[in-house]
N, C-alpha and C positions, 0 to 999 in steps of 0.2 A: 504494500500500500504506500500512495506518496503523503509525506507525513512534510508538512509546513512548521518549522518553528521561528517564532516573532522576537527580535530585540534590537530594540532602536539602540544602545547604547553598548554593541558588540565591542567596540575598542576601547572602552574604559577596563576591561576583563579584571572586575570586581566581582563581589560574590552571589549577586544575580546574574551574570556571565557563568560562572562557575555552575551555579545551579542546571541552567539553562544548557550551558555546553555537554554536563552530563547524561542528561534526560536526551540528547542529541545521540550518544555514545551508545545507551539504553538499546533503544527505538532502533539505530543501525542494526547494531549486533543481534535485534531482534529479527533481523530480515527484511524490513522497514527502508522506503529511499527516503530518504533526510534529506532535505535543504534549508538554512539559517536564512531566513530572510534579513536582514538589518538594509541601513542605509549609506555610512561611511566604509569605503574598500578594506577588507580586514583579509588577515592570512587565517584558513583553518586551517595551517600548520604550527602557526605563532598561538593559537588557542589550547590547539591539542599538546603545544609543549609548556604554555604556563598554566596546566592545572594537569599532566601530567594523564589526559586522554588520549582513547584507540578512536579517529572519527578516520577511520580509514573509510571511503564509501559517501560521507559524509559532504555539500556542498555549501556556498556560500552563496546566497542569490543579492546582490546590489541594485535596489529599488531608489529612486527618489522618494524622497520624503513629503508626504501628502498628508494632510489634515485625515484625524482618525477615520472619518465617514467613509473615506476615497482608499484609505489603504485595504478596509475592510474587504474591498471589491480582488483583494489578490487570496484571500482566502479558502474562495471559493473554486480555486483549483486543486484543493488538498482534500484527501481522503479525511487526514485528521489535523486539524489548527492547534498548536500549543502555542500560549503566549508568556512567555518567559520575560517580558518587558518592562521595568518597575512602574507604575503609575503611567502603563500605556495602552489604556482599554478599549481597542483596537477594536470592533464589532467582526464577531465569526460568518461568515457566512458557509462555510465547509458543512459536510456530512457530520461530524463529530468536531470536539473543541473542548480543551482542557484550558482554563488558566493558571498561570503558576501564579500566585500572590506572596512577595517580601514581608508589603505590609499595604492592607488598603488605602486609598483618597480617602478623606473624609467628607462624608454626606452627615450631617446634623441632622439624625431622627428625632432626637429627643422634643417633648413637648415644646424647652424653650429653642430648640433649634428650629423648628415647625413655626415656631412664633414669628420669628425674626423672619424667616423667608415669605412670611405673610404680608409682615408688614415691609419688606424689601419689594414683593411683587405690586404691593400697591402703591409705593412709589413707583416704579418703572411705568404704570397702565397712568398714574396724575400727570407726571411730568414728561413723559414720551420717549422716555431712556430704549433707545435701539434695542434687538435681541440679535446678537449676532449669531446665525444659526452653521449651517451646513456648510463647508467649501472654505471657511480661514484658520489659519492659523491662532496661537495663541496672541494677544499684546505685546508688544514693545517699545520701548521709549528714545527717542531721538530729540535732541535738542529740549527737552522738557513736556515735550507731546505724546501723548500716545496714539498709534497708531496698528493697524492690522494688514498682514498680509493675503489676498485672496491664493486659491490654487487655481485659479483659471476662470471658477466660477464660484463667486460667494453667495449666500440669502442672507438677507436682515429684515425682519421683521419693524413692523413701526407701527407704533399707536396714530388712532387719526381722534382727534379732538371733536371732529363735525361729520362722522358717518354720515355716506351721502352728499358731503359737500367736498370741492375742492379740494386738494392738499398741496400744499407747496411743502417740495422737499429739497434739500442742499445736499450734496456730497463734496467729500474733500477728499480728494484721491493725489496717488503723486508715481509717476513711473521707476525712478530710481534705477535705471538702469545702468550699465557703465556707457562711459562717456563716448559719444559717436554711435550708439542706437537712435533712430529715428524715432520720430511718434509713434506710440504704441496705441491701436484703436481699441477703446472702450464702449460699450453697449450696455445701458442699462433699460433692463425691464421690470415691470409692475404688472405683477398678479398674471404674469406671459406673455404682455403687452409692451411691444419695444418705442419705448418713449423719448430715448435719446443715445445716437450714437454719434462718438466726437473723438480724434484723436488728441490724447496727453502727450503734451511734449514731455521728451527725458530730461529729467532736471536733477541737480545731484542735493538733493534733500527739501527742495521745493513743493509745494502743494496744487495743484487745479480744481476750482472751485467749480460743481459742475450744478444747476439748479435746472428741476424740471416742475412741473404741476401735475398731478395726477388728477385724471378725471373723477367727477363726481360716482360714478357708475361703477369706480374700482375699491370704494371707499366703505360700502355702506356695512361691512360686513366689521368694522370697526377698528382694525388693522389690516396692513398691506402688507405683502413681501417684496421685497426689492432685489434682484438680483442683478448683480454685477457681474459681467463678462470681457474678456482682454485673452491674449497670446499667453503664453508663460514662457517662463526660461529657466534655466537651470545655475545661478552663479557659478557653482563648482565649476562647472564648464568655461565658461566665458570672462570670471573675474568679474567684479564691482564691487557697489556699495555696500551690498546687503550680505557681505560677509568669507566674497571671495573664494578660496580654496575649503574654507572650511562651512561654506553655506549647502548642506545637500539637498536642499529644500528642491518643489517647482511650485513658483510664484507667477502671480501674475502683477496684480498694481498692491501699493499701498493703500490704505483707507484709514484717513487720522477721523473722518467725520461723517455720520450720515443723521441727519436728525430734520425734525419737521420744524418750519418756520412758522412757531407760535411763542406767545410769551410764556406759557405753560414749559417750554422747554428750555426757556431762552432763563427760567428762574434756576433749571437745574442745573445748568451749565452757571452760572452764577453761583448758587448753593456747592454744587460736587466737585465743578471742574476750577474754581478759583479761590474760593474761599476755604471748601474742607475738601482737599481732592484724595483723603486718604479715603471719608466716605465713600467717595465716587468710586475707588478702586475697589472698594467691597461691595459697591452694586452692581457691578462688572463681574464680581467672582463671586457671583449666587451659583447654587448649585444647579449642574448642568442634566437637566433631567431626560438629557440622550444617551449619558452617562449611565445609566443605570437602564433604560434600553438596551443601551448594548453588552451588560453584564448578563443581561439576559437569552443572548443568544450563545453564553458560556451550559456547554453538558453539567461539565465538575470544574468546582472552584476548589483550589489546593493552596490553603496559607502554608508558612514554613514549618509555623510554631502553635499552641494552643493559645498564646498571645493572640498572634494576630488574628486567629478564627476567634477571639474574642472579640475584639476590635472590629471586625468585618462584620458582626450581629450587632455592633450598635450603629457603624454607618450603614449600613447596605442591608439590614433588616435579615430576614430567614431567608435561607437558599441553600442548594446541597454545595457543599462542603465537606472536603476531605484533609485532614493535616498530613502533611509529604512533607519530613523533616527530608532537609537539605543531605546530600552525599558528604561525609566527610571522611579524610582520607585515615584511618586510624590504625587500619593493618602498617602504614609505614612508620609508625612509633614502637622503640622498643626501650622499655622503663629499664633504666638502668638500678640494683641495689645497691650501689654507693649515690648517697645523692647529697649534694653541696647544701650552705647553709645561702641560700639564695629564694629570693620571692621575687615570684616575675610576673611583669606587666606585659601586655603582647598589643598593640596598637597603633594608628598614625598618628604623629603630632600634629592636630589640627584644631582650629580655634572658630567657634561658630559657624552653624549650619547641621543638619544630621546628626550623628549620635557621636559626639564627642567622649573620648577615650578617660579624660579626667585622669591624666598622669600629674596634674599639679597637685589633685588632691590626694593622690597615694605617697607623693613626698609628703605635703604634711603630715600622715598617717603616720608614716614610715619614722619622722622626725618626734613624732609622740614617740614611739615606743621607742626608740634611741634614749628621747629623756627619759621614759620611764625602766632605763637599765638594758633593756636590749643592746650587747655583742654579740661580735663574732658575725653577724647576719648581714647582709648587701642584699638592696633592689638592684634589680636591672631591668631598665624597661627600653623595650625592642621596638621599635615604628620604624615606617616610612615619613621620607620629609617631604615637604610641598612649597610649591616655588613662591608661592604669594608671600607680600610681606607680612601678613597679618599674622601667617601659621608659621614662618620664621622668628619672628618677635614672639611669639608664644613658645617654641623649642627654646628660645636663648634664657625669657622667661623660667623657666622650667630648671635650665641648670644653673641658672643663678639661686633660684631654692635650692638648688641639692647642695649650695657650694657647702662643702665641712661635712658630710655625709657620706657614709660608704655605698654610694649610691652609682651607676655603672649605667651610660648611656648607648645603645647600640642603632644607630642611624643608620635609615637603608642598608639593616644585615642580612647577607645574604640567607638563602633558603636553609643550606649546613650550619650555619651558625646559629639561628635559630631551631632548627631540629635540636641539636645538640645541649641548648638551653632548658627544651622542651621536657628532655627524657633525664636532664640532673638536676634541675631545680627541687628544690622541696613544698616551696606553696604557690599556687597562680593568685594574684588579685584580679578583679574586676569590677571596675565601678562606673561604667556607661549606664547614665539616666540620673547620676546622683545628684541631688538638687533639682530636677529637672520638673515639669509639670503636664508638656506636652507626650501624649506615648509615642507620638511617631521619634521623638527623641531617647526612649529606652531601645533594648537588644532586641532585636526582630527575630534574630535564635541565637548567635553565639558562636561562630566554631571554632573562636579561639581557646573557647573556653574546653569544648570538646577535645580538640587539640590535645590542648594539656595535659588534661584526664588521663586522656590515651598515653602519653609520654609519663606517667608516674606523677605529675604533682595533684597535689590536694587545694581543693576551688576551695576558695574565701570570696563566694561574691554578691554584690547586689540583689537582695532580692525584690527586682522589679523589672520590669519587663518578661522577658523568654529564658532569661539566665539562670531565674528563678528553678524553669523546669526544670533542668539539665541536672540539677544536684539533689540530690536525697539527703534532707539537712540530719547531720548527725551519724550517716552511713556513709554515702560517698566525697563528704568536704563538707562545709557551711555556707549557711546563706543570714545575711545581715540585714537591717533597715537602717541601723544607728551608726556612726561612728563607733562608739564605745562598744556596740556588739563588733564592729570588723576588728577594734583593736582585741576584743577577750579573743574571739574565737582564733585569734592567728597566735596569740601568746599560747592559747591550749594547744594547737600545733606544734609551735616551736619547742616546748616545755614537756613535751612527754614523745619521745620515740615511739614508743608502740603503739599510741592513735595515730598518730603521722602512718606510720606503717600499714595498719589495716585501715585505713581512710584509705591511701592512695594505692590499695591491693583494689577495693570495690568502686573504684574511679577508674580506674582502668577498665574494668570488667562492663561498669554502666557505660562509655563512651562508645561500647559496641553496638548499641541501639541506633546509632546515628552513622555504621559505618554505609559505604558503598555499598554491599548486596542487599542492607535491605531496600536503600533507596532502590535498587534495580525491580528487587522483589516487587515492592508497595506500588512503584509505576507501573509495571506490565499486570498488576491488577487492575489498576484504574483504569486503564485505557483496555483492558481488556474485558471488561464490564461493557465497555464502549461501542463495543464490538469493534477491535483491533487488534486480531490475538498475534501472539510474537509466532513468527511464522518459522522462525528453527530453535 
């Protein structure tokens, strides 16, 4: 059977790549034709050697990149669609469809979430705030505007004030092409009725103000759709403004504006767009309810973690659901019986955004129990670094706390030197989510923490998020909420050999749950429920 699998963000090969590439590995070996759909040119040789997979058989297909609705339409070539894409809900049209889930969007079911989107809808229907529907892209900002790109053809809905009368509407569009494209002709229609066609000259970051009236006759139904039509191109191709070599998009025009010329709107743009334009931004990011259509044309949704199939019941309400813990590679750890007086951190140094590692707060941690009589003992904490200045000044951060501490930096260490850490340390910390409030900011599953396990050390970590699950408190390591709990339970560690001992004998043994066969196992059930049985 030809089997589609979906990931926009194939070359970052992070650990939904990871995921993703082995479910790819799975499915081949099952007898299955594999193709990765993504949209930046990627090696699936460069995948199968940093995560250490057979995609022998395995392809790469390079699509442009097209607003979710449009990509949905390559779908419908595959026997069976898996989307392994993080927050990229991509609508199946295939015979069968799996999604993989990291960690879902967030849709606010809750009563006061239902509120708010209440009262957000009835501003948009008073004041004529556009709906941007089918055919663009997300927002972007240029010069202090925000502005949308169509893929060739966009819709936008609009409130009409006077059902049955007139409408006068504006748009603000802008070709941005690179410099020496000609005018680009634009067509726009209402309700399928072509009311104005006019070429935009290319201008490199300028706007054309395009005004038509709709008739009365198109109106009475109390909104109109308006659809916008132009050429596209592809920058990656041809270079320009819009992003160059690294643009994979196919665009057609920009659209900083479409709204109807009444005072009713002309308040909200006063209100949203110049006085409180953070408002504005949040009535722009009301919940997108095509979004959740099109989790609908999902067979089985698969979070990673019981986390997130928690998380996923309060945004995206009931729906079959299955939890697919992640592959982790565990057979390649071998615990060693001499193990060093060392507690290891495993993480990137990075400072704002996502699920931040909190290596400042394991120095302090670390710094307590120093004053409180701890020798003999060294952190080492292992990341990757990142070229921004913001996650450089936080690594520098970081070892300016450690200065006077037996504390051991390993910067962009290699894969050996971290295995070797892995399998002689004596405790793992973990503390991604602490302080935190948002859940998309705790562990979505962990596998550093798995990792570890498998390598002989004993988890001391946050119990919040998915990190939670992975430890059986008191049998396979500790899990904490308090400070003052992470520091007793690492001192009961360090301070008695033979709980260290048999903690880190049934932490190895639990880390097996999470190895590669059973992910093989769990998925060629799933899909084979599906009807797509593994054919050797």
């Amino acid at each position: 059977m030809k089997v589609g699998i979906y990931n926009q963000f194939l070359t970052t090969m992070g650990g939904g790549e990871r995921h993703m590439g082995t479910a790819a590995e799975v499915l081949a070996q099952a007898g299955h034709d594999v193709e990765i759909v993504t949209h930046v040119p990627a090696s699936i040789d460069l995948l199968a050697e940093r995560f250490a997979l057979d995609l022998k058989g395995v392809s790469i297909r390079t699509t442009p990149l097209l607003p979710f609705d449009q990509l949905g339409d390559q779908s419908a070539e595959y026997d069976l669609w898996v989307n392994g894409s993080h927050m990229s809900v991509v609508p199946s049209r295939a015979a069968r469809s799996l999604l993989l889930v990291m960690f879902p969007f967030p849709l606010d079911r809750s009563p006061a979430g239902r509120t708010k989107e209440w009262v957000a809808q009835r501003i948009h229907r008073q004041l004529l705030v556009p709906r941007y529907q089918e055919g663009f892209f997300g927002p972007q900002e240029l010069g202090g505007s925000r502005y949308r790109w169509t893929a060739g053809r966009g819709e936008v809905v609009v409130e009409t004030p006077w059902p049955g009368r007139e409408l006068p509407l504006r748009l603000v569009t802008g070709s941005f092409r690179p410099v020496g494209w000609g005018p680009v002709p634009v067509t726009l229609r209402v309700e399928g009725r072509t009311l104005l066609e006019r070429a935009v000259e290319t201008t490199p970051g300028n706007y054309e103000t395009l005004d038509v009236t709709v008739p009365g006759e198109l109106t009475a139904s109390g909104s109109v759709q308006v659809t916008i039509e132009s050429p596209v191109f592809r920058p990656f191709e041809i270079g320009g403004s819009t992003g160059e070599a690294d643009d994979f998009r196919e665009v057609g025009v920009a659209v900083a504006r479409v709204m109807a010329r009444h005072p009713r709107h002309y308040l909200y743009e006063a209100l949203f767009e110049r006085w409180v334009p953070e408002l504005g931004r949040r009535l722009h990011g009301l919940p997108d309810r095509r979004a959740m259509s099109y989790l609908n044309t999902y067979d089985v949704v698969a979070p990673i973690s019981q986390f997130s199939a928690d998380w996923m019941g309060r945004y995206w309400g009931p729906r079959k659901m299955e939890v697919l813990f992640p592959p982790v590679d565990v057979h390649l750890y071998t615990p060693r019986a001499e193990r060093r007086k060392v507690i290891l951190g495993v993480g990137r140094f990075f400072k704002g955004g996502g699920h931040e590692k909190k290596q400042h707060v394991m120095i302090r941690v670390f710094r307590d129990l120093v004053r409180r009589g701890l020798t003999g003992w060294e952190l080492h904490l292992v990341g990757g670094s990142m070229a921004e200045e913001r996650h450089q000044r936080y690594l520098a951060e970081c070892r300016r706390a450690a200065a006077g501490l037996p504390i051991v930096f390993h910067v962009d260490a290699t894969a050996v030197a971290l295995t070797d850490l892995l399998e002689t340390s004596s405790i793992y910390w973990h503390a991604t989510g602490y302080g935190e409030r948002e859940p998309i900011r705790f562990e979505h599953f962990g596998i550093s923490i798995v990792e570890a396990m498998a390598g002989g050390c004993v988890p001391v970590v946050i119990d919040k998020g998915a990190a939670g699950e992975l430890v059986d408190h008191g049998e396979s390591g500790y899990r904490w909420r308090t400070l003052e709990e992470w520091r007793r339970h690492t001192l009961d560690v360090v301070r008695d050999d033979g709980l260290r001992t048999r903690l880190a004998a049934r932490a190895v043994q639990a880390s097996g749950r999470y190895g590669r066969d059973v992910f093989r196992r769990h998925l060629l059930e799933i899909v084979g429920r599906l009807g797509v049985p593994a054919l050797v």
